[in-house]
C-alpha positions in Angstrom: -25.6 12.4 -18.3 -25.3 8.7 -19.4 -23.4 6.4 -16.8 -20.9 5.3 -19.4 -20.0 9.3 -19.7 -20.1 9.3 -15.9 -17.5 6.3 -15.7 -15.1 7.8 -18.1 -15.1 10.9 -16.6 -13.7 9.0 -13.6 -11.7 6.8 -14.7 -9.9 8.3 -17.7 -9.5 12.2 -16.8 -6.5 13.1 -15.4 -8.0 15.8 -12.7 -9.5 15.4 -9.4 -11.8 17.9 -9.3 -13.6 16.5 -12.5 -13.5 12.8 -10.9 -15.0 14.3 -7.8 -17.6 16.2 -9.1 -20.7 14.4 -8.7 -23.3 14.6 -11.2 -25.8 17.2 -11.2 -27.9 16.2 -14.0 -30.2 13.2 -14.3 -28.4 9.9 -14.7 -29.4 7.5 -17.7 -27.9 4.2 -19.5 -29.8 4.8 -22.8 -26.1 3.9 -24.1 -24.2 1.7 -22.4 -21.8 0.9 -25.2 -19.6 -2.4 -25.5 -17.1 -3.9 -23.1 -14.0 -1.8 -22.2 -11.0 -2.8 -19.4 -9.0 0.0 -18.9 -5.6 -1.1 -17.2 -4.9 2.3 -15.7 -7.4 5.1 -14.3 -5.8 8.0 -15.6 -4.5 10.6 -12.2 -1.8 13.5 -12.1 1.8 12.4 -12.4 2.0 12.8 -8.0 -1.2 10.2 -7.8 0.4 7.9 -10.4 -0.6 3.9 -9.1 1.4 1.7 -11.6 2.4 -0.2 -8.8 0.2 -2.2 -6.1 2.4 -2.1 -3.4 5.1 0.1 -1.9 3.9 3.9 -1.3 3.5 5.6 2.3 2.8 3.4 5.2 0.3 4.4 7.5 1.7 5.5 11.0 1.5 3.6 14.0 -1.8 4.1 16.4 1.4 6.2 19.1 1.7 8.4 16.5 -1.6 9.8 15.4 -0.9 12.3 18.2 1.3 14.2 15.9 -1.4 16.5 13.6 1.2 15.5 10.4 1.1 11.9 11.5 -3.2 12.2 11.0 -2.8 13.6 7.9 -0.5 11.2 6.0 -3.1 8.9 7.2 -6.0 10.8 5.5 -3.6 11.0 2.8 -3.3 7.1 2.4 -7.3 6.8 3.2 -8.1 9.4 0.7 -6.3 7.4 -1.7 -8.1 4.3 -1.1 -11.4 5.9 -1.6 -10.5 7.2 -4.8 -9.5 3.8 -6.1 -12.5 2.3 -4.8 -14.2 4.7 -7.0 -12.3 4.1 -9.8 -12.9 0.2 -9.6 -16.6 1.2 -9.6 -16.1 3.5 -12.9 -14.1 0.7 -14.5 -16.8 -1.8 -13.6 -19.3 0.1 -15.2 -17.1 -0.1 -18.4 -16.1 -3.5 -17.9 -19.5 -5.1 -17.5 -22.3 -2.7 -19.8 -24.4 -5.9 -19.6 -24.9 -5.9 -15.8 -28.5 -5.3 -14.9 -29.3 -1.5 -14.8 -30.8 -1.6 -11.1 -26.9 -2.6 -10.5 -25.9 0.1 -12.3 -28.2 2.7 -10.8 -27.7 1.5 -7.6 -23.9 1.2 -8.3 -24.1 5.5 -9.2 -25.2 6.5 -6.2 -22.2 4.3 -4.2 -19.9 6.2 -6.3 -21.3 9.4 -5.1 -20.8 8.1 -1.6 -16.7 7.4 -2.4 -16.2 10.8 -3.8 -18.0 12.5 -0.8 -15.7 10.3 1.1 -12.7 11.0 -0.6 -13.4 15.0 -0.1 -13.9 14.2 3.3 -10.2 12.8 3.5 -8.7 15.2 1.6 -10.4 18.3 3.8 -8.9 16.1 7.0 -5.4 16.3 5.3 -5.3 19.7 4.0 -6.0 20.9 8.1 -3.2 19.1 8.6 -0.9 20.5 6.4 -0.7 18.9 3.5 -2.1 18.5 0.2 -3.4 15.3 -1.7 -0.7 13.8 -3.6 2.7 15.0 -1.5 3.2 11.4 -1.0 3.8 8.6 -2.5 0.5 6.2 -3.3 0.1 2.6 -4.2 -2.3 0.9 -6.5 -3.3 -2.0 -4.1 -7.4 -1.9 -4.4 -7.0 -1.0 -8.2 -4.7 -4.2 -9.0 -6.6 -6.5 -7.0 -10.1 -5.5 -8.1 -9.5 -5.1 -12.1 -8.9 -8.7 -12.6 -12.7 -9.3 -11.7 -13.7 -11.6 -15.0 -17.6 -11.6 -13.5 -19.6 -9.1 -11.1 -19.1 -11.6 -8.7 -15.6 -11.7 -9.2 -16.3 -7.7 -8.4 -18.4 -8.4 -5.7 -16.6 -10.7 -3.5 -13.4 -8.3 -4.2 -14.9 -4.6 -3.6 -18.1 -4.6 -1.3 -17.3 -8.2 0.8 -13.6 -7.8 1.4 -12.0 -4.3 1.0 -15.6 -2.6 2.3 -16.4 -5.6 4.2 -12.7 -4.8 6.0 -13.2 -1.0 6.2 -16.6 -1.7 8.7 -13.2 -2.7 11.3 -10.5 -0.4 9.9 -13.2 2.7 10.2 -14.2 2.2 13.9 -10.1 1.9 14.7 -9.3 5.2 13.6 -12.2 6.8 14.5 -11.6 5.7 18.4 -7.6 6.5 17.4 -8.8 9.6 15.9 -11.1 10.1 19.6 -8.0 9.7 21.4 -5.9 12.2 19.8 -8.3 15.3 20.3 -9.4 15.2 16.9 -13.1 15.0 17.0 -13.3 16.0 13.0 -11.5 13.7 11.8 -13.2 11.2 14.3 -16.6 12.0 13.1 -15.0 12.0 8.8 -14.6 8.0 10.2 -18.0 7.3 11.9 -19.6 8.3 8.8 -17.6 6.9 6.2 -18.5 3.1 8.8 -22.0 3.9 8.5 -21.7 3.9 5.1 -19.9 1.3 4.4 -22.6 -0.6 6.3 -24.9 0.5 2.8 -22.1 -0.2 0.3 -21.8 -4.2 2.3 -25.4 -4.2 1.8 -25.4 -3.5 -1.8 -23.0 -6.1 -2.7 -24.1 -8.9 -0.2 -27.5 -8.3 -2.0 -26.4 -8.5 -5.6 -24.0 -11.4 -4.6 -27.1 -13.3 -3.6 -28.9 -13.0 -6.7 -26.1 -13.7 -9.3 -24.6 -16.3 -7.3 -25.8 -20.3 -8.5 -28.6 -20.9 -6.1 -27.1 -24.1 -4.7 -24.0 -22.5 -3.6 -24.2 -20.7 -0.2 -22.9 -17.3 0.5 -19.3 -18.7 2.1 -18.6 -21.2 -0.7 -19.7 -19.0 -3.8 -17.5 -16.1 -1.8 -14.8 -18.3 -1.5 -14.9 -19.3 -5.4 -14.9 -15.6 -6.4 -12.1 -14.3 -4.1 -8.7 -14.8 -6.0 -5.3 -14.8 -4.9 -3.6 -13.3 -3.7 -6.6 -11.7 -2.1 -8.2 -13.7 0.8 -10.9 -13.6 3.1 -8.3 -12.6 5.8 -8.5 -9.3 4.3 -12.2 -8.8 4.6 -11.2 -7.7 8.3 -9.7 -5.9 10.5 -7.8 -5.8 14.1 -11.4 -4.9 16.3 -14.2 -7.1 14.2 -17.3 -5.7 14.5 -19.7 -8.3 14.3 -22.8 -5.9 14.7 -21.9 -4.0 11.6 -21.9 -7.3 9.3 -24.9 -8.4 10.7 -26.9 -4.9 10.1 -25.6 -5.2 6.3 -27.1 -8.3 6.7 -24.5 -11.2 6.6 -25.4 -14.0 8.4 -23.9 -15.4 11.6 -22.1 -18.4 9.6 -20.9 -16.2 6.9 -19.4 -13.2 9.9 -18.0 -16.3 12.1 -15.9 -17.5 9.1 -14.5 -14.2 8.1 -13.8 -13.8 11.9 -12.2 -17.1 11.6 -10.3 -16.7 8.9 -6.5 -16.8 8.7 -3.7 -15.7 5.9 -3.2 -18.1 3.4 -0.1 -19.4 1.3 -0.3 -20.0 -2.2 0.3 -23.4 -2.4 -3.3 -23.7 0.4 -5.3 -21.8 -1.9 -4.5 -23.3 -4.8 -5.2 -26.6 -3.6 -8.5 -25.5 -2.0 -9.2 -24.2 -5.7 -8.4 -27.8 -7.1 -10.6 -29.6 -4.8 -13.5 -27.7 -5.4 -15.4 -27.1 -8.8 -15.6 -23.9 -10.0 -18.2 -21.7 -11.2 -18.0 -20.5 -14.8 -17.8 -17.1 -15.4 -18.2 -15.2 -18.3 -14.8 -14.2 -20.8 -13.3 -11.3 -20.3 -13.4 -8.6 -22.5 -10.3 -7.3 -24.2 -8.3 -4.6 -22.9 -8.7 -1.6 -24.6 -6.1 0.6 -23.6 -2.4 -0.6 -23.7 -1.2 -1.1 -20.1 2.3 1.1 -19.6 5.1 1.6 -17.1 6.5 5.1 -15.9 
């Protein structure tokens, strides 16, 4: 199977079970094929994500006591697995020039977010429900498929929304702990010692397409866009020991501990005052962007 074939197979078919299949064949990029930005990954009408915010919000820590509570939050982490995936699909599409270890390397992440994504949507089935009975939002899709450069991707994906889950996975498995539910507990320790990997990966790739006279911070800085900050790159319990075994270093965990929500108006005068990094243009979109 060539990765491009991979890629559309996640991102443009319409069922799960095909987007979760990982592959069982070899993986080549013989034919990587030209640009393509696809404005919408292509789900079942009840996994729709036109829209980046709204959806179900994810219960309060009280009331993961409640079986049903758990699993509308494996509903709403399920969902954010599968969009990670489908950034990583469209990436693949978007960016056929990227350097095949990237690529390859980039596959067998992928296979890591649909395990993960099972894993969620196992957690929510025990619970009674099934994967798409609530409402979703498109928040990880709309912020990461404006990247115009890998490092746009890499700063987005691996360094903030990863970066992020190496907190967010620790909380719920301890909130998880708490509630008696050692399954789902153990469906979080996992998915944080992967995300340790997937960090890893993109702190790595970061480094070698970023200018050499920037450091980490400033070039991370340059390629995070609004309305996406480094605030996000966190969570409510930072886990310091987890950024430094995916192998940031103390400056670069101390400023994302550090870091605090930004207005508009500060980021875009921190953007003026500092020169920016050309990036490549961005291909055309290929498929016509639509509204239910």
């Amino acid at each position: 199977m060539e990765i491009r074939e991979f890629a559309e197979r996640i991102l443009l078919s319409p069922d799960l079970t095909a987007k979760l299949q990982a592959p069982i064949e070899q993986i080549t990029d013989e034919r990587p094929g030209s640009a393509q930005r696809v404005a919408f990954p292509d789900r079942a009408d009840s996994l729709r994500i036109y829209r980046a915010t709204g959806g179900t919000k994810m219960p309060k820590a009280t009331a993961l006591a409640d079986p049903s509570q758990r699993g509308i939050a494996h509903h709403i982490m399920a969902n954010h697995e599968l969009q990670a995936l489908e950034v990583m699909a469209w990436t693949l599409l978007a960016f056929p020039d990227a350097p095949s270890s990237f690529r390859a390397e980039l596959i067998r992440i992928m296979i890591d977010e649909q395990r993960h994504t099972r894993m969620h949507i196992r957690r929510l089935e025990s619970h009674g429900w099934s994967f798409g009975d609530l409402p979703v939002n498109g928040h990880v899709w709309h912020r990461a498929r404006s990247a115009e450069s890998l490092l746009d991707y890499l700063a987005c994906l691996p360094l903030t929304f990863e970066g992020g889950n190496l907190d967010h996975s620790l909380q719920f498995a301890q909130l998880f702990h708490q509630a008696g539910d050692t399954k789902s507990r153990d469906v979080m320790r996992t998915i944080h010692e992967d995300e340790i990997e997937h960090v890893a990966f993109g702190l790595k790739w970061f480094r070698q397409l970023k200018p050499s006279d920037l450091s980490d911070w400033d070039a991370y800085i340059q390629h995070i866009h609004w309305p996406l900050s480094a605030y996000a790159a966190k969570g409510k319990i930072f886990q310091r020991t987890a950024r430094a075994k995916a192998g940031m270093s103390p400056d670069f965990i101390d400023r994302i501990e550090q870091a605090r929500p930004e207005s508009k108006h500060r980021r875009r005068a921190e953007s003026e005052s500092t020169t920016s990094v050309p990036t490549p243009p961005s291909a055309e979109i290929q498929r016509k962007e639509s509204l239910p």
